[in-house]
C-alpha positions in Angstrom: 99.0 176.3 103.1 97.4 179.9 102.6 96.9 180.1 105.8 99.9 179.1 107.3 101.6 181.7 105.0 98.8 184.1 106.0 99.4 183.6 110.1 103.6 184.2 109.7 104.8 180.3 109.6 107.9 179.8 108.5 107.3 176.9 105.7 110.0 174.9 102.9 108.1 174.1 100.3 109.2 171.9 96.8 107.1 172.3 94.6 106.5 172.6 90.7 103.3 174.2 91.4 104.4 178.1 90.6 101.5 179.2 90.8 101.1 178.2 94.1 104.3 179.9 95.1 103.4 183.4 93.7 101.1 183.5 95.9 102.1 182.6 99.4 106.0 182.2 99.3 107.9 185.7 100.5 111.7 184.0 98.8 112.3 181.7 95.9 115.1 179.3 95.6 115.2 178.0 91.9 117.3 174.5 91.7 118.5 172.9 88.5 120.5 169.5 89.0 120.2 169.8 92.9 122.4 173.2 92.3 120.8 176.4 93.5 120.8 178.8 90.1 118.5 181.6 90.7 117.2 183.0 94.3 115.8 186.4 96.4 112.5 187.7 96.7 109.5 185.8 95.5 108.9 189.1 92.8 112.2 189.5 91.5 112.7 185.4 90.9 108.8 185.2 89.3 109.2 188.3 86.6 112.8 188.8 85.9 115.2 185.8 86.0 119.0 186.1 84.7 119.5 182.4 84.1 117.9 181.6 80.8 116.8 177.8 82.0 115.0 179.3 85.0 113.1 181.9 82.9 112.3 179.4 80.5 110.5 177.0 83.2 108.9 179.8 84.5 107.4 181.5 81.3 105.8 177.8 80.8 104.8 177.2 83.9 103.5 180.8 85.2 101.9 181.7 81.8 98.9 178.6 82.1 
């Protein structure tokens, strides 16, 4: 996946493996319920979230 991300492909990728998407996603879409509630640029999403559920997830899941 790296190096698809690496050679420009343009991927969708569900995951729960944040890790994995700080490093090769460029945009985040965050779903809770199958409703979109946080998205934007990969850096914005992964450090500052507005919606307390979404930073919640991520503070657990980012901080392993």
């Amino acid at each position: 996946m790296q190096q698809l991300a690496a050679g420009h492909t343009t991927m969708m990728i569900v995951t729960h493996e944040m890790h994995l998407a700080a490093e090769v996603l460029e945009h985040v879409r965050f779903m809770d319920g199958s409703v979109i509630v946080a998205q934007g640029e990969r850096s914005r999403i992964l450090s500052t979230s507005a919606e307390e559920r979404t930073g919640a997830f991520l503070r657990t899941h980012l901080s392993n």
